[in-house]
Phi, psi and omega in degrees: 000125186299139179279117149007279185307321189282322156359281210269022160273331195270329166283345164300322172275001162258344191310159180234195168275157210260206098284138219252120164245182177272024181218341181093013214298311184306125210297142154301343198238039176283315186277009188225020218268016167286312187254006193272352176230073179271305187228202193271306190288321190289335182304304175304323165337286228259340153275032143272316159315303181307316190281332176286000242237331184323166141011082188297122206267342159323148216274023175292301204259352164279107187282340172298358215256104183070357195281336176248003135106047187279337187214164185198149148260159165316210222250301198306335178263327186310330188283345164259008185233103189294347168309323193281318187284350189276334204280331177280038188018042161279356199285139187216173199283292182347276165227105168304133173317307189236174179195089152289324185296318211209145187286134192310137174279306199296342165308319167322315204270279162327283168137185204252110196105007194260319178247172198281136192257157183309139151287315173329298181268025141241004154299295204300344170296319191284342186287332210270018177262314179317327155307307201258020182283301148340346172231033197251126193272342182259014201275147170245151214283312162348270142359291157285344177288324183281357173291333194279300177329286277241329175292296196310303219273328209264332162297301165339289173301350186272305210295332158283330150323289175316310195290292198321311193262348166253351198072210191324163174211182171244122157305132181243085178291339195202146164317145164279121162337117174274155185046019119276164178304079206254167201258121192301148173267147147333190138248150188247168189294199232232300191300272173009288175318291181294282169358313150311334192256336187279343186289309224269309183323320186266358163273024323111270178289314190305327167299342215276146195270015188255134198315155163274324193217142184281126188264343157278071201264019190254043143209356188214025156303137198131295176254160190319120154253179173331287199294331175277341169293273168328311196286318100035287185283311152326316168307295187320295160333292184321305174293337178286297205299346206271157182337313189287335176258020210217055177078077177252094185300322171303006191221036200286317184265358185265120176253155137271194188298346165245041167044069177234146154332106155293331149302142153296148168281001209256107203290125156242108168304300216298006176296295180323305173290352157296312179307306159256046150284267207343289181327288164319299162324314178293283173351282185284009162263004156277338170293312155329287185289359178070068166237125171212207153300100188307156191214170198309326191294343185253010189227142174279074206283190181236087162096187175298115165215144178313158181290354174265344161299311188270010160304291194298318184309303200302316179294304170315335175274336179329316181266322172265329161340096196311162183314309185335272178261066168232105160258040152259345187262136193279334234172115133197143193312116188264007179289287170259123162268150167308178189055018183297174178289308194311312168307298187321329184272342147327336170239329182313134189240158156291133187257351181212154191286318163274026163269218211256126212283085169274135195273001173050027204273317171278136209247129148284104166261178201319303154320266204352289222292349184265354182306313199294147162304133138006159156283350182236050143065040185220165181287149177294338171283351187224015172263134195261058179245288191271350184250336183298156201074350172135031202051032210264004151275335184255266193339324186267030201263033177217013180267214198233165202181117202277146162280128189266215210242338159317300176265070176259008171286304192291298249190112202285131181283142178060009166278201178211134148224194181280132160308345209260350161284000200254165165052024167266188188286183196250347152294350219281318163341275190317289191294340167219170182244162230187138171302090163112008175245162208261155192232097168282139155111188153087334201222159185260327172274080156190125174313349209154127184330304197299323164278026179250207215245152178242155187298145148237131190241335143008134181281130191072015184291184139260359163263028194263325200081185206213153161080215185277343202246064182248190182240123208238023180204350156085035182203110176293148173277064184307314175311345151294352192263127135317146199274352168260041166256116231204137187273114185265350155174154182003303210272328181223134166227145189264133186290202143189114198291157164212172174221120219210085171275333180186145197203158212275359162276010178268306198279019160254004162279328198299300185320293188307291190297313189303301202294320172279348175289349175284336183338154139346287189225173178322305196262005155309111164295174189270177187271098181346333184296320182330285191291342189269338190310289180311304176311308195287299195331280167013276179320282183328325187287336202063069142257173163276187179290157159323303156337283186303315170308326192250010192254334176256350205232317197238190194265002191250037197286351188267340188315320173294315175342267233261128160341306181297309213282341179291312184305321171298328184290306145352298185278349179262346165254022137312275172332287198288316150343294214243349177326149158071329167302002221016024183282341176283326154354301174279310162345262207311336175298297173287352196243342181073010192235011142309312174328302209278340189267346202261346172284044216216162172274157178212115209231145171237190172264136198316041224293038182245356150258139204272330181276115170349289180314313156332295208277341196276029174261153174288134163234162149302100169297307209161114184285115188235153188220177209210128167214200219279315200306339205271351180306318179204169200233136245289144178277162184253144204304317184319328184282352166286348168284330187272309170229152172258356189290316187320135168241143172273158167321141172278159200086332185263000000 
């Protein structure tokens, strides 16, 4: 079977221009739709095209990538990474920072693929291979079904996109007539919408005709199973059930055409219990499918390392571990993969003064690196470790502090870095990298953990970056490098792609939280399942349980007891979990609780100084702010021209 994968490289070097409908609707393989269901192979084809029509997972076209400013570039850069401008609330109607509805006039410019191309007109690819599947004569029935499966669920999924970054949309349930006269569609209410997708999702599972597991996985990684498909649908719920779509009084005045509420007014707790069937479902058809948490037992070292090496190794593959042997991914866009190179080098810091100049430029700031917990699995604010005496540890976490031999795994012995690097958790490791701290993997020259190379970060360091093309906040995405992506000497270095859209410590946080919002009341303990959901993600980090953690360790020992205090937690190991991944961007949005988080000065370390004592003061990067407008994002004015039926998003 010709691969997927290679398909859709080869329709990336062919796209062309899209054609302008008033929805943007029209397939690129229109001049071609003769021969496009001919045979089998011409078939496969032409669902490979639908599957490129997905998201761009890059940090260009991806608005999560810097977009809640979970991550950030300098001054100097931002203006090329649109992500940034929406997070700086520069985003407008005119020409919008991200664009799904309709195709970006800078594609003209760019060249095809440089910017986000409509979903409408890979929604409208997937009606028209579903109209015509049926009439491909060498296709076994098998086969076809899972492609119709496989068209349905890629609807489903743009149309939930949509919905997530505009609110209401127009569902495109069916072809629109080419070169004829059709009646502009509305926007539809919110419910409507979600409905619509659960609708397609569940004609989907109910066939099913989608594989339990890909048995081919060196031609057919990519596409939709049994388990992404559920799972899919559990995610979809989970965002029905949440504050912004879920009796949202704040949009009490946005109407649609028949000057009705496009939100619902109403809060329905039973979304949640819905919510966790779907959930419950997914779980076992990822057990069907062999998925579970990658564990220390799945990751391969290259030679002798300590058990606190393989902790972090462990964690970092969790997410980067190419597909082949990654049993935590549930789902990933195999179109764009995350790990492209042009992003790697872009985070990827010099590990030695004679590599090759990689430029580390995306910055973790200070907000992100204070998410993580403690060593004993608690907010730093709330460990009576760090808060006892008057808070005089958490109060000293910006003075410098050397590293000693306890953190010699972590934190290069006898160097100065920040206190706020000492006693933390075995994610805050994995996931960044740091001025004086240490980067196992990655690099050919080392023998052994203990020897292996630490950051100098410093201005004019070699891990400082050079120009304009610095780390403006003194924090690596490290968690982002496949850990076999590798300096092969001083002169080259190979990237190593992975694809990770969902992966299964996301559906057991979705899992925890549907299940705990079913609690009675505020003050309702949750359904013991609650704490075991929460508890594996734990383990696997090398914590103790919630429970245990906050009953020995913080001033909060009742905060896990309760439906509330479970919910913060829940959403804050999400935040730590799932960091740098771009899932907080939609989180705080579904959750209502940008306004109050998206309001902040947003600070590093001065990093444009070379004397410790220097480098190590907290600065501003960049203030930042959120307001009810910034929940979604503007349909662009051209398209009020194309329909007049359209109303824009408020604010804009």
């Amino acid at each position: 079977m010709t691969s997927l994968r290679n398909i859709l490289i080869g329709l990336l070097i062919s796209a062309g221009a899209v054609s302008c409908d008033y929805l943007d609707v029209v397939p690129d393989q229109i001049p071609t739709l003769d021969n496009a269901f001919s045979d089998r192979d011409n078939t496969l084809r032409y669902l490979s095209s639908c599957y490129w029509a997905l998201p761009r997972s890059g940090y260009i076209g991806n608005p999560a990538w810097c977009g809640v400013m979970e991550m950030i570039v300098n001054k100097q850069l931002a203006a090329t990474y649109q992500p940034m401008q929406v997070a700086l609330g520069l985003d407008n109607a005119t020409i919008p920072m991200i664009n799904y509805w309709s195709n970006d006039v800078r594609d003209n410019v760019g060249g095809a693929g440089q910017w986000p191309r409509s979903l409408y007109a890979g929604i409208r690819e997937c009606n028209v291979l579903l109209e015509n599947i049926n009439n491909v004569g060498d296709l076994p029935v098998d086969e076809r079904n899972r492609m119709i499966a496989e068209a349905k669920m890629l609807k489903a999924y743009m149309h939930f996109y949509l919905l997530c970054l505009y609110g209401p949309i127009c569902p495109l349930r069916e072809s629109l007539p080419v070169g004829e006269e059709v009646e502009a569609p509305y926007r539809e209410k919110v419910d409507n919408c979600f409905q619509y997708v659960v609708e397609l999702m569940d004609e989907v599972i109910e066939s099913n005709a989608l594989p339990a597991v890909i048995a081919n996985k060196n031609s057919e990684l990519g596409r939709f199973t049994k388990a992404a498909a559920h799972t899919f649908k559990a995610k979809v719920l989970v965002y029905w059930a949440s504050s912004f779509f879920n009796g949202n009084a704040e949009y009490n005045n946005f109407f649609d055409h028949n000057n009705e509420p496009f939100f619902n007014q109403v809060y329905d707790p039973s979304r949640w219990t819905r919510a966790v069937e779907a959930c419950r479902l997914a779980m076992t058809a990822c057990n069907e499918g062999f998925i579970h948490l990658y564990e220390e037992t799945d990751y391969r070292p290259q030679g002798d390392i300590s058990d606190t090496t393989l902790r972090v190794q462990t964690l970092r593959s969790a997410l980067t571990e190419t597909w082949y042997s990654n049993p935590e991914i549930i789902w990933g866009n195999y179109a764009i993969p995350m790990g492209e190179p042009d992003f790697i080098w872009k985070i990827m810091p010099r590990l030695a003064a004679s590599s090759i100049e990689l430029y580390g430029v995306i910055s973790v700031p200070i907000s992100t690196v204070e998410l993580f917990y403690s060593n004993h699995g608690v907010p730093i604010d709330e460990d009576t470790e760090w808060i006892n005496n008057n808070k005089e540890k958490y109060n000293d976490r910006f003075t410098l502090r050397t590293g000693d031999a306890q953190h010699r795994y972590y934190i290069q012995q006898g160097e100065t870095t920040a206190a706020m690097n000492f006693d933390r958790e075995p994610r805050f490791y994995s996931s960044l990298g740091f001025d004086r701290g240490k980067w196992y993997g990655n690099y050919y020259l080392q023998t052994s953990d203990l020897n292996a190379p630490h950051l100098r970060a410093r201005w004019l360091e070699y891990s400082s970056g050079i120009t304009t093309a610095y780390n403006c906040t003194g924090y690596y995405a490290k968690k982002l490098v496949n850990v076999s992506s590798m300096f092969e000497n001083a002169g080259h270095f190979t990237a190593v792609e992975y694809a990770a859209d969902i992966r299964y410590a996301d559906l057991l946080l979705l899992y925890a939280e549907a299940l705990n919002e079913t609690a009675a009341s505020e003050e309702s303990r949750p359904d013991e399942e609650v704490y075991r959901l929460v508890n594996l993600i734990r383990t696997r980090a090398g914590l103790e349980g919630i429970e245990e953690s906050y009953v020995r360790y913080t001033d909060k020992p009742d905060a896990p007891s309760t439906k509330k205090g479970m919910r913060n937690i829940i959403r804050r190991e999400r935040k730590i979990e799932l960091a740098l991944e771009g899932h907080y961007y939609w989180d705080c949005r579904r959750w209502k609780t940008a306004g109050t988080e998206l309001n902040r000065p947003v600070q590093g370390w001065n990093t444009l100084q070379n004397d410790a004592e220097e480098y190590y003061k907290v600065k501003t990067v960049y203030e930042q702010s959120f307001s009810t407008r910034d929940y979604l994002s503007p349909i662009p004015e051209g398209d009020f021209i194309k329909n007049p039926r359209l109303k824009q998003n408020p604010g804009y």
